[in-house]
PDB file of N, CA, C and O in Angstrom:
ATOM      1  N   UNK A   1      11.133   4.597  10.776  1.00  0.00           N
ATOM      2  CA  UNK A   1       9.735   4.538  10.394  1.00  0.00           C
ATOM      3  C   UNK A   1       9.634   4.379   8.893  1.00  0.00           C
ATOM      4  O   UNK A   1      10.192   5.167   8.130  1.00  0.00           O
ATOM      5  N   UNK A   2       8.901   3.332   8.473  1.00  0.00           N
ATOM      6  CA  UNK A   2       8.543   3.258   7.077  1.00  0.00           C
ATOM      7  C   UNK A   2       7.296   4.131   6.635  1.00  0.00           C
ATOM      8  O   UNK A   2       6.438   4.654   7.347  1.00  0.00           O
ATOM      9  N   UNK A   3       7.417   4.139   5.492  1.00  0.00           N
ATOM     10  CA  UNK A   3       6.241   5.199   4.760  1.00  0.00           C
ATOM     11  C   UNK A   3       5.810   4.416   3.836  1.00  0.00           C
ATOM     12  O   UNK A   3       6.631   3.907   3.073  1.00  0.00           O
ATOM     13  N   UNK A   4       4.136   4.088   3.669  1.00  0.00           N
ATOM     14  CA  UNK A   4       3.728   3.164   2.797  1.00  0.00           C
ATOM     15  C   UNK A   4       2.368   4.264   2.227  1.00  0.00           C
ATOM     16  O   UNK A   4       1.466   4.738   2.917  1.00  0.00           O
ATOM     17  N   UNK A   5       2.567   4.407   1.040  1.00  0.00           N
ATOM     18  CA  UNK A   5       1.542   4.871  -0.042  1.00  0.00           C
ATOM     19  C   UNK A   5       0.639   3.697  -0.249  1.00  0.00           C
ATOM     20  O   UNK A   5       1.207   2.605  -0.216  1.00  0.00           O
ATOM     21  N   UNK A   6      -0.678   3.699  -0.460  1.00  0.00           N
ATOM     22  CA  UNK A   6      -2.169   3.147  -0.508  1.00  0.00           C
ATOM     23  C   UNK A   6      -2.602   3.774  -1.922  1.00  0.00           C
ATOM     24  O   UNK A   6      -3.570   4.533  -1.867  1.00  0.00           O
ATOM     25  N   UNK A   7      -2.055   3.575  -3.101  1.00  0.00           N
ATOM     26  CA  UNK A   7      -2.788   4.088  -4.469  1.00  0.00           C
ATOM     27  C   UNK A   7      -3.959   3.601  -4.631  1.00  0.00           C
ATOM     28  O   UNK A   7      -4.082   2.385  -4.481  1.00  0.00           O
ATOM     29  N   UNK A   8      -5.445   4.627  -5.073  1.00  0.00           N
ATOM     30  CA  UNK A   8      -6.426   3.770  -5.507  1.00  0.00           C
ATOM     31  C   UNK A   8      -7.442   5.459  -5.239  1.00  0.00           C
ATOM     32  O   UNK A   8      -7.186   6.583  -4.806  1.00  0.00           O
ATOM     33  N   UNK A   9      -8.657   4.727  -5.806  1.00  0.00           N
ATOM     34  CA  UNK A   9      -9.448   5.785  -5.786  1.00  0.00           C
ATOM     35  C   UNK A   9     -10.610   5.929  -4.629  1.00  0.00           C
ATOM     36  O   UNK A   9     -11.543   6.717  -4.475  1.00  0.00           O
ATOM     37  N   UNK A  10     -10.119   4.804  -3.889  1.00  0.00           N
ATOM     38  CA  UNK A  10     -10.963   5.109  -2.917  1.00  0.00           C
ATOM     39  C   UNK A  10     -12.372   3.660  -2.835  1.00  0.00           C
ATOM     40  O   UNK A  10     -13.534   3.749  -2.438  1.00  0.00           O
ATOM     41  N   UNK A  11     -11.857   2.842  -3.209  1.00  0.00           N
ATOM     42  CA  UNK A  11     -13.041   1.887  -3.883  1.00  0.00           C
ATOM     43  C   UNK A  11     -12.800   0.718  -2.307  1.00  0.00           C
ATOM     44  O   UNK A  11     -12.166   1.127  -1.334  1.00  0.00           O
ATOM     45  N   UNK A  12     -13.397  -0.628  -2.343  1.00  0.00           N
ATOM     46  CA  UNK A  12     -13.705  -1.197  -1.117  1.00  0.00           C
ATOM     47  C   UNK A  12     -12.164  -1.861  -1.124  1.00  0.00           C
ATOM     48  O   UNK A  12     -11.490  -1.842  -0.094  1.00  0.00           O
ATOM     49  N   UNK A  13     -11.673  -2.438  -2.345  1.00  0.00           N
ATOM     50  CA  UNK A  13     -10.455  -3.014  -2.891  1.00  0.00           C
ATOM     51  C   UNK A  13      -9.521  -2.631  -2.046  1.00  0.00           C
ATOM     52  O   UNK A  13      -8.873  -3.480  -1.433  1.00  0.00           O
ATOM     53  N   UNK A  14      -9.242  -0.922  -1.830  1.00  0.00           N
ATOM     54  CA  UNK A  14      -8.663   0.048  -2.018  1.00  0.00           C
ATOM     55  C   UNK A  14      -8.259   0.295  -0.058  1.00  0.00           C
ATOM     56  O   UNK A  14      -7.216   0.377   0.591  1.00  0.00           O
ATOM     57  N   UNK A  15      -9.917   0.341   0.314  1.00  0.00           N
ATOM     58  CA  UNK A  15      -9.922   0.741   2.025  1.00  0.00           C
ATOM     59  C   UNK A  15      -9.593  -0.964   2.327  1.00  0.00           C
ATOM     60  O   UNK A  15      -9.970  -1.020   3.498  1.00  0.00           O
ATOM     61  N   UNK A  16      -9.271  -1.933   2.091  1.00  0.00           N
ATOM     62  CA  UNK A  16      -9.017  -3.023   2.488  1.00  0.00           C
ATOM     63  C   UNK A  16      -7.469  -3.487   2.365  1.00  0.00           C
ATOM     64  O   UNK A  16      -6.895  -4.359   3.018  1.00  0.00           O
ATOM     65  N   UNK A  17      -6.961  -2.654   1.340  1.00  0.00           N
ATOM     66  CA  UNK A  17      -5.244  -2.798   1.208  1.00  0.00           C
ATOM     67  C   UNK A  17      -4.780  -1.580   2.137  1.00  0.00           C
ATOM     68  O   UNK A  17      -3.616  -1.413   2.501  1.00  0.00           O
ATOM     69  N   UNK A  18      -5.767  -0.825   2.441  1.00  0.00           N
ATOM     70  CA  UNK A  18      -4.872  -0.302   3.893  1.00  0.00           C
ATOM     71  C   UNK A  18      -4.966  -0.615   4.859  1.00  0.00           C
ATOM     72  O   UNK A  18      -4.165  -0.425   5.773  1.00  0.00           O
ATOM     73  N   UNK A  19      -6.014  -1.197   4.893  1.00  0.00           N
ATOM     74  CA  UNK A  19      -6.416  -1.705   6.219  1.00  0.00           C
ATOM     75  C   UNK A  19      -5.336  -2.905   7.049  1.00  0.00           C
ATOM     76  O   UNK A  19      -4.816  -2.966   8.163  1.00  0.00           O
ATOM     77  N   UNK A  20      -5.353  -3.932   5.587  1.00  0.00           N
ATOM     78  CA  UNK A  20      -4.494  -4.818   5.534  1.00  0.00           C
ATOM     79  C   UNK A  20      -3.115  -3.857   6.089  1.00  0.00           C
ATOM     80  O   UNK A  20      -2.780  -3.921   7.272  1.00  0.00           O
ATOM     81  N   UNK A  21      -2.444  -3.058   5.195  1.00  0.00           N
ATOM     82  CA  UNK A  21      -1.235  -2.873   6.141  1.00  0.00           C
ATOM     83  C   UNK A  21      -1.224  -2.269   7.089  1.00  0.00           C
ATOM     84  O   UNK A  21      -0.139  -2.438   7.647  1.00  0.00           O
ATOM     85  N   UNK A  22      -1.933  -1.534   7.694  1.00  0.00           N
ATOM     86  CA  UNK A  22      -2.240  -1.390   9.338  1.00  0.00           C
ATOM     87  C   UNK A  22      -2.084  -2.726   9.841  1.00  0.00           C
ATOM     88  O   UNK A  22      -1.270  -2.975  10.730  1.00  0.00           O
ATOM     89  N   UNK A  23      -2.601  -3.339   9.473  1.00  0.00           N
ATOM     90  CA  UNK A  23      -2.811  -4.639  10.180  1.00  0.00           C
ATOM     91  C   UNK A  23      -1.703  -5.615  10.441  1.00  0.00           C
ATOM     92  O   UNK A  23      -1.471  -6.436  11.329  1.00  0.00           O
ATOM     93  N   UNK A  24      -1.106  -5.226   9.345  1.00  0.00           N
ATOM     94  CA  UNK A  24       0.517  -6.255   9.002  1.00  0.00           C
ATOM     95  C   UNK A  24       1.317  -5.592   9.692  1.00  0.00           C
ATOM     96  O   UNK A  24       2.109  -6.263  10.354  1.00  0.00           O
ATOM     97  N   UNK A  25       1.420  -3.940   9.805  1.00  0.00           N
ATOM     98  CA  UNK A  25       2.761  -3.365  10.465  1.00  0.00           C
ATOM     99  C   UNK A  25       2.288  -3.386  12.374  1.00  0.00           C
ATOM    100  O   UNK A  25       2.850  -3.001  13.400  1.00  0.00           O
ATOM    101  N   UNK A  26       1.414  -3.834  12.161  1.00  0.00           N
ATOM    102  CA  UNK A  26       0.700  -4.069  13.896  1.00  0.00           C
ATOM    103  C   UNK A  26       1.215  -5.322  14.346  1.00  0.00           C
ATOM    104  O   UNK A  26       1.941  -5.414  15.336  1.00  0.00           O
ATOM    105  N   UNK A  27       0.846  -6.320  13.621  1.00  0.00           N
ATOM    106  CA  UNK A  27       1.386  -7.491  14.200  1.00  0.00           C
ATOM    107  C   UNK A  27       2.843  -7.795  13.860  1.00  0.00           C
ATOM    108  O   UNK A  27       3.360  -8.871  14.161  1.00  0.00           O
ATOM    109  N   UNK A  28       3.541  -6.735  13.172  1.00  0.00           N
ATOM    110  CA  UNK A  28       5.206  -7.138  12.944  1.00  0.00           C
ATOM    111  C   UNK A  28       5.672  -6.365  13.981  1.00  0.00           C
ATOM    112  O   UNK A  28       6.665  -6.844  14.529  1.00  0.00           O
ATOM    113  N   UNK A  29       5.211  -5.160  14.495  1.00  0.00           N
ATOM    114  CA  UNK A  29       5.530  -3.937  15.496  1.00  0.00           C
ATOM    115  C   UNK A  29       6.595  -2.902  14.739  1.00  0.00           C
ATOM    116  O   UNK A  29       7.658  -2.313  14.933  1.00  0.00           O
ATOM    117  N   UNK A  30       5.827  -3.048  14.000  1.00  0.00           N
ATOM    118  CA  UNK A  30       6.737  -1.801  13.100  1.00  0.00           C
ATOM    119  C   UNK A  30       6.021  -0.653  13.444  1.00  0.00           C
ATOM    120  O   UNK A  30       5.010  -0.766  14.137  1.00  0.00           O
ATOM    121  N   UNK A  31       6.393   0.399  13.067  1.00  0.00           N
ATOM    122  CA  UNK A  31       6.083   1.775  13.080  1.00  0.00           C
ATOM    123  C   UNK A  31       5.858   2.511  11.530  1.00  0.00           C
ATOM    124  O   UNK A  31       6.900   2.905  11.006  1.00  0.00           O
ATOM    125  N   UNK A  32       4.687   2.708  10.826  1.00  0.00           N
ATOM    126  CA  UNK A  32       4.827   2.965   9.926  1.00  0.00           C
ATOM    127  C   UNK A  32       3.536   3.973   9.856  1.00  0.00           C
ATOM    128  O   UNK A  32       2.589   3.917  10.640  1.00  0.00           O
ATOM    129  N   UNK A  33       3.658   4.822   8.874  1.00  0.00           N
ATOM    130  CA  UNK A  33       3.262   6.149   8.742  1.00  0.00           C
ATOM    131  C   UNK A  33       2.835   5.459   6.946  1.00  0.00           C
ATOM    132  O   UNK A  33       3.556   5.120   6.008  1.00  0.00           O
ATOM    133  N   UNK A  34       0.721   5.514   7.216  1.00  0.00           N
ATOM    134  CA  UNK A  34       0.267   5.266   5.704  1.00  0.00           C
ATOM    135  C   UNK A  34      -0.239   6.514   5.449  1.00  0.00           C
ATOM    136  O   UNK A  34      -0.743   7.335   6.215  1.00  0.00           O
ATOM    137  N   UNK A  35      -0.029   6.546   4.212  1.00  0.00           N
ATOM    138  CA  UNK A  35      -0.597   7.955   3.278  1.00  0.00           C
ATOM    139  C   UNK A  35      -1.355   7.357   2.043  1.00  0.00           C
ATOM    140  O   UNK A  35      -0.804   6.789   1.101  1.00  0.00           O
ATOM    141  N   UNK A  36      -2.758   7.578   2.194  1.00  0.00           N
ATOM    142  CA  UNK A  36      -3.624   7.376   1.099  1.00  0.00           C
ATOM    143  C   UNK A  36      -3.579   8.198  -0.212  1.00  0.00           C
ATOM    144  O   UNK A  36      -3.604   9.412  -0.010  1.00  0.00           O
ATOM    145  N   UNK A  37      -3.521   7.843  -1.426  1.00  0.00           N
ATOM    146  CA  UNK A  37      -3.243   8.151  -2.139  1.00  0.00           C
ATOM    147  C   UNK A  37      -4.827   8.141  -3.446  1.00  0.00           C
ATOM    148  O   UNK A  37      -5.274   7.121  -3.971  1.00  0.00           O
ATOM    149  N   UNK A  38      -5.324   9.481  -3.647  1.00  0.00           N
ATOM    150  CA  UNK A  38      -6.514   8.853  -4.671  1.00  0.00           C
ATOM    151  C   UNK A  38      -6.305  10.047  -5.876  1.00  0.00           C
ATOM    152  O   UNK A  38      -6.819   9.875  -6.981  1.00  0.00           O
ATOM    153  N   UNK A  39      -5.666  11.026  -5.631  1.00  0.00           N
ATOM    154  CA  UNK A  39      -4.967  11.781  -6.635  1.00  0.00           C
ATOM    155  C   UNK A  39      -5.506  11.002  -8.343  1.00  0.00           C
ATOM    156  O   UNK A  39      -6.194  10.065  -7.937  1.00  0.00           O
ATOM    157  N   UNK A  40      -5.527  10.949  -9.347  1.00  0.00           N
ATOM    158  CA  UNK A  40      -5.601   9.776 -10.694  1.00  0.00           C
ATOM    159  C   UNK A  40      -4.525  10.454 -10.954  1.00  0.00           C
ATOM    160  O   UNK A  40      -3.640   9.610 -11.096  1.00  0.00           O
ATOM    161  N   UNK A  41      -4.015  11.676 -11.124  1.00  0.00           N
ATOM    162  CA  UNK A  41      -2.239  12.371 -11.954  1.00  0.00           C
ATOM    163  C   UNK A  41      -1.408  11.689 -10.909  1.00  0.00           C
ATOM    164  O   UNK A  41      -0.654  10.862 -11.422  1.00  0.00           O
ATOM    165  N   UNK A  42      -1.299  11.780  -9.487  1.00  0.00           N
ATOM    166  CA  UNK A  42      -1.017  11.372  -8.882  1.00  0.00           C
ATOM    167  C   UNK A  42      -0.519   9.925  -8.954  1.00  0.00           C
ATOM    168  O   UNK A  42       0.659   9.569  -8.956  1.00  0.00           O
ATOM    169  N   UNK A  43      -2.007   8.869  -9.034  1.00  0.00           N
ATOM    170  CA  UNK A  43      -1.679   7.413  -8.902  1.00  0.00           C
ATOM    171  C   UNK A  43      -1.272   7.148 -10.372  1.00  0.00           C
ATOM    172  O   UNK A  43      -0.715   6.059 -10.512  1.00  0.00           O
ATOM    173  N   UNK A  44      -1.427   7.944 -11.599  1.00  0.00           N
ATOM    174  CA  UNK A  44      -0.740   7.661 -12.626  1.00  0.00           C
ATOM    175  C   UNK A  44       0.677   7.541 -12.664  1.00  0.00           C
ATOM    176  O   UNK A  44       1.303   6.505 -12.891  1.00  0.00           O
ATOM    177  N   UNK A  45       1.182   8.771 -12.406  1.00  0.00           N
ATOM    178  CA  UNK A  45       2.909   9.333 -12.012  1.00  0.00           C
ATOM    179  C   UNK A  45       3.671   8.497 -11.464  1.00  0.00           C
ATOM    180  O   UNK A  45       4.834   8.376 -11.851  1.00  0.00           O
ATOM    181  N   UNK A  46       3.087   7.644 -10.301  1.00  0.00           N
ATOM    182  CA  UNK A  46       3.360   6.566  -9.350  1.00  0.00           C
ATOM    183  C   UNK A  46       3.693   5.766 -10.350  1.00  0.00           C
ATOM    184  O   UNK A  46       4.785   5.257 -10.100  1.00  0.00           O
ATOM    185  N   UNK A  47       3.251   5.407 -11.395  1.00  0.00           N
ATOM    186  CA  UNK A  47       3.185   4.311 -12.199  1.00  0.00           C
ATOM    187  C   UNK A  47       2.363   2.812 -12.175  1.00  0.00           C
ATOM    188  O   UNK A  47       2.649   1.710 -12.642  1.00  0.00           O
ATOM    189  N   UNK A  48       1.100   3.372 -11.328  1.00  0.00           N
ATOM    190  CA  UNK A  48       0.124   2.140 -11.334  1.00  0.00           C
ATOM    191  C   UNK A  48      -0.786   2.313 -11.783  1.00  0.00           C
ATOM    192  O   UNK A  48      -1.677   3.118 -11.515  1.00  0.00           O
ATOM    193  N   UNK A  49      -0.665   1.360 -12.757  1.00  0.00           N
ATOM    194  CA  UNK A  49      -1.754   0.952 -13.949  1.00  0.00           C
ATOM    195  C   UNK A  49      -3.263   0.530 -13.273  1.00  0.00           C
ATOM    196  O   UNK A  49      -4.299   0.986 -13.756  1.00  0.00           O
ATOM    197  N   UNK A  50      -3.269  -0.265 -12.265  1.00  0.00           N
ATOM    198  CA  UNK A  50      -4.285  -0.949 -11.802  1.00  0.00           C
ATOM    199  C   UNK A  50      -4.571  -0.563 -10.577  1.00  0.00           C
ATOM    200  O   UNK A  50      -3.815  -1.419 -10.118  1.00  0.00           O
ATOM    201  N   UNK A  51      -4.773  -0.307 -10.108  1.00  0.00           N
ATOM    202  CA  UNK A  51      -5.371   0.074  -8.324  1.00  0.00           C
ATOM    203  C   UNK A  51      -5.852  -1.430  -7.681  1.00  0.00           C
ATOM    204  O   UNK A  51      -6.265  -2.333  -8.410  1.00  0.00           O
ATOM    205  N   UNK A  52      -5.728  -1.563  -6.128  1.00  0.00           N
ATOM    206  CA  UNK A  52      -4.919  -0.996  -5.336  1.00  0.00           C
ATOM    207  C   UNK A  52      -3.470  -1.082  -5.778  1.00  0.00           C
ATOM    208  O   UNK A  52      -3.069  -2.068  -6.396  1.00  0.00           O
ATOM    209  N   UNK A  53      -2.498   0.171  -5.400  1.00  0.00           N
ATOM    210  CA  UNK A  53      -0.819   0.004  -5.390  1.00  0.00           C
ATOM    211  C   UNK A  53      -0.860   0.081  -4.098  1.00  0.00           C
ATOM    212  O   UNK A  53      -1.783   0.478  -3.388  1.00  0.00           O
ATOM    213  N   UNK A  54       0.491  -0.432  -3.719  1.00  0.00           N
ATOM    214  CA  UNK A  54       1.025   0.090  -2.722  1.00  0.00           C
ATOM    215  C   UNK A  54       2.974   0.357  -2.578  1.00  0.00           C
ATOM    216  O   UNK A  54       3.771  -0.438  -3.076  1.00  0.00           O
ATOM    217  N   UNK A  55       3.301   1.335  -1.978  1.00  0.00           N
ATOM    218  CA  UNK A  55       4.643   1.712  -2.421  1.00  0.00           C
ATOM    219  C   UNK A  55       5.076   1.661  -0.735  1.00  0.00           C
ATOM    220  O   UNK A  55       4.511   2.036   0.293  1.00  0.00           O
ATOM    221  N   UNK A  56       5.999   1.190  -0.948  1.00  0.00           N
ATOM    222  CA  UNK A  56       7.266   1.065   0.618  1.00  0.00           C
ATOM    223  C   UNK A  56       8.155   1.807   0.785  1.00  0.00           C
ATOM    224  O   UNK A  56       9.095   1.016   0.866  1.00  0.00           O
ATOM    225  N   UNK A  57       8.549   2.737   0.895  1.00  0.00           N
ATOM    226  CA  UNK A  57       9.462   3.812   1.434  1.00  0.00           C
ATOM    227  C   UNK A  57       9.735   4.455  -0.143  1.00  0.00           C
ATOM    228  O   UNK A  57      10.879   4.798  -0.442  1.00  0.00           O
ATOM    229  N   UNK A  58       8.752   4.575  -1.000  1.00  0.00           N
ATOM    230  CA  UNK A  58       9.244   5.226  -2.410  1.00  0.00           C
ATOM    231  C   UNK A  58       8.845   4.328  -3.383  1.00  0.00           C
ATOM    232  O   UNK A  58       8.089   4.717  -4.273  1.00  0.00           O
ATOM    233  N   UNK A  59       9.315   2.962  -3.341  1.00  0.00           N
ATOM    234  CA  UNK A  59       9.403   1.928  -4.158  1.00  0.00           C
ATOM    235  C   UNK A  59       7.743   1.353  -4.176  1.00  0.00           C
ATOM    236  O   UNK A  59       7.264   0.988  -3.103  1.00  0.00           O
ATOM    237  N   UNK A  60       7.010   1.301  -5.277  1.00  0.00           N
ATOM    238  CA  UNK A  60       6.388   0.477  -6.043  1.00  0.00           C
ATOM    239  C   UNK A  60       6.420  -0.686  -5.543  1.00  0.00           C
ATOM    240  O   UNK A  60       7.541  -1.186  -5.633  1.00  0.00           O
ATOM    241  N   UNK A  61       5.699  -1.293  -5.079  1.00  0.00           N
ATOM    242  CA  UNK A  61       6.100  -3.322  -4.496  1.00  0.00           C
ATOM    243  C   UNK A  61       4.441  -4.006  -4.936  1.00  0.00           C
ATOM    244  O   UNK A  61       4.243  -5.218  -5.021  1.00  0.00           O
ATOM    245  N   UNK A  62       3.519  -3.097  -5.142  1.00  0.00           N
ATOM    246  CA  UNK A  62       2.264  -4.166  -5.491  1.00  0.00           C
ATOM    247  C   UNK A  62       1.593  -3.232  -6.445  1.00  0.00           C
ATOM    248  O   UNK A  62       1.807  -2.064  -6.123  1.00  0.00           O
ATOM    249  N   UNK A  63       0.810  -3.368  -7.573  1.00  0.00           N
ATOM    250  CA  UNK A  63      -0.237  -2.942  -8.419  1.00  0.00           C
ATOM    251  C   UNK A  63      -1.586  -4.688  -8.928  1.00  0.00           C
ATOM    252  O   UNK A  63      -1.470  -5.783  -9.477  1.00  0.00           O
ATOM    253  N   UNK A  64      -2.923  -3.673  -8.125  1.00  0.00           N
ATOM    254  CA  UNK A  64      -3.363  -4.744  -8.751  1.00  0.00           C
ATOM    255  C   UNK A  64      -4.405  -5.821  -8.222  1.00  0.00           C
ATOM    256  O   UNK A  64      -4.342  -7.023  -8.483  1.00  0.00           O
ATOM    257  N   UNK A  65      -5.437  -5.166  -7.389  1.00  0.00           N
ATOM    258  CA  UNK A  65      -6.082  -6.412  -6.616  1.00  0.00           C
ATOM    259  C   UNK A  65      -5.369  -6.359  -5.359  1.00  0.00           C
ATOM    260  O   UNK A  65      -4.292  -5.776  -5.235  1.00  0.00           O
ATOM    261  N   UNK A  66      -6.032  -7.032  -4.328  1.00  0.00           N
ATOM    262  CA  UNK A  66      -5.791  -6.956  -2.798  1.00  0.00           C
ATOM    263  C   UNK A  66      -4.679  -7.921  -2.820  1.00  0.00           C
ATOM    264  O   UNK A  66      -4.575  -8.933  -3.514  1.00  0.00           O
ATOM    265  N   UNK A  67      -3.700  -7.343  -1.770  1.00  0.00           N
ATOM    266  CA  UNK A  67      -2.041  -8.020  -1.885  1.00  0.00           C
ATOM    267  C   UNK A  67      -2.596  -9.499  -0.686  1.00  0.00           C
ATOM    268  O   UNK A  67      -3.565  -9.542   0.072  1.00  0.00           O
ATOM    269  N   UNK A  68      -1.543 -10.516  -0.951  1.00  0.00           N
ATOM    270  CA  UNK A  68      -1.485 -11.634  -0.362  1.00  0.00           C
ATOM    271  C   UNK A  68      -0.607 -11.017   1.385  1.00  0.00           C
ATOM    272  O   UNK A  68       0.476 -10.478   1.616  1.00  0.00           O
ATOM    273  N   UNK A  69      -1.495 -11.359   2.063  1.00  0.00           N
ATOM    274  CA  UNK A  69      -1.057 -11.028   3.376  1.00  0.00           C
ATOM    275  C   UNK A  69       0.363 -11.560   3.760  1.00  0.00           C
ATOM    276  O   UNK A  69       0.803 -11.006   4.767  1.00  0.00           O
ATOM    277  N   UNK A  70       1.020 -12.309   3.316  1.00  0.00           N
ATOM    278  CA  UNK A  70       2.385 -12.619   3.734  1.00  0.00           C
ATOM    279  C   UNK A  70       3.356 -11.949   2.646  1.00  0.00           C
ATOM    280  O   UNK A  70       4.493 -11.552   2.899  1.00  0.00           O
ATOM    281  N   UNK A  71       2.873 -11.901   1.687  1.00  0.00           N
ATOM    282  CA  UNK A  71       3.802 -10.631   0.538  1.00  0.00           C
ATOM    283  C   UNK A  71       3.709  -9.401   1.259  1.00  0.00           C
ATOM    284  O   UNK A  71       4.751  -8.769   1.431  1.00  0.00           O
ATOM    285  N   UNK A  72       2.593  -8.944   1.724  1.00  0.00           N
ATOM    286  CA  UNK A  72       2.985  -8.055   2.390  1.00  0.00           C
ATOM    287  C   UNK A  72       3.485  -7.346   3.456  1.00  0.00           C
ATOM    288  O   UNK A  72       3.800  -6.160   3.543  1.00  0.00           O
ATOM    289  N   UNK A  73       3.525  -8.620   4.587  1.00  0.00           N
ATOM    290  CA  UNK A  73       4.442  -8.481   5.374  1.00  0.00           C
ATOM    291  C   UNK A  73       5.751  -8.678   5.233  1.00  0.00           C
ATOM    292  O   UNK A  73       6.472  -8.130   6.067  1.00  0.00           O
ATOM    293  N   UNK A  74       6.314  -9.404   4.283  1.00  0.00           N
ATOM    294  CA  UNK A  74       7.782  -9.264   3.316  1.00  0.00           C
ATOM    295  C   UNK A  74       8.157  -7.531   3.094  1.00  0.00           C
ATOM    296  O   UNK A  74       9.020  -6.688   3.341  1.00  0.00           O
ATOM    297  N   UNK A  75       7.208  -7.665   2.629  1.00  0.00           N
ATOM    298  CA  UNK A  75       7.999  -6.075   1.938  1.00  0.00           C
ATOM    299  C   UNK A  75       7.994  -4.842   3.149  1.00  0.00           C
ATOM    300  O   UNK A  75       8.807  -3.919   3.184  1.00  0.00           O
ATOM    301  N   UNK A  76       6.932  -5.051   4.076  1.00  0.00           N
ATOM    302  CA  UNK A  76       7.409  -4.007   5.439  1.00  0.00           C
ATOM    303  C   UNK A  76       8.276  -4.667   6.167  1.00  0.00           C
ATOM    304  O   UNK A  76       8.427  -4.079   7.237  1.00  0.00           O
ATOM    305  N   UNK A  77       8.911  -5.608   6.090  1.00  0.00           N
ATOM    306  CA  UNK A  77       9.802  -6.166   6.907  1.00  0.00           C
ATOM    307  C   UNK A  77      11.056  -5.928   6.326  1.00  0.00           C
ATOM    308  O   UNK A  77      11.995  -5.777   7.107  1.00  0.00           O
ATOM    309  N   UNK A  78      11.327  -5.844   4.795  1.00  0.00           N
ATOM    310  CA  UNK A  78      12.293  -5.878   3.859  1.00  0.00           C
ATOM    311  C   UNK A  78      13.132  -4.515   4.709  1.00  0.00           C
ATOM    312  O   UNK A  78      14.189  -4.067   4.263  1.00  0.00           O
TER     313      UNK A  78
END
């Protein structure tokens, strides 16, 4: 099971980059466990400057505006 962090404060940007990876680990049939993240010490520490982030098993892979739907099925597939 992968673990994907959703950094952001909660904004429309934000409920749409999770949504998106629900959506991506659905149609790959992965199994993945999202944890929203709106903490600001929190999404700072992470090291994202810009909201939405999103992190893949630990790792940092997007900061920054809503991710391109096939980048992000790369990186839950990775």
């Amino acid at each position: 099971m992968k673990t994907v962090k959703v950094y952001g404060p909660g904004c429309k940007r934000c409920e749409t980059t999770e949504a998106m990876v629900k959506e991506a680990a659905q149609k790959l049939g992965l199994d993945v466990e999202v944890e929203k993240v709106t903490d600001q010490k929190s999404i700072a520490m992470a090291g994202v400057m810009s909201t939405p982030g999103i992190a893949v098993d630990g790792k940092l892979v997007h900061a920054g505006g809503v991710p391109d739907a096939v980048k992000l099925e790369g990186w839950l597939s990775a």
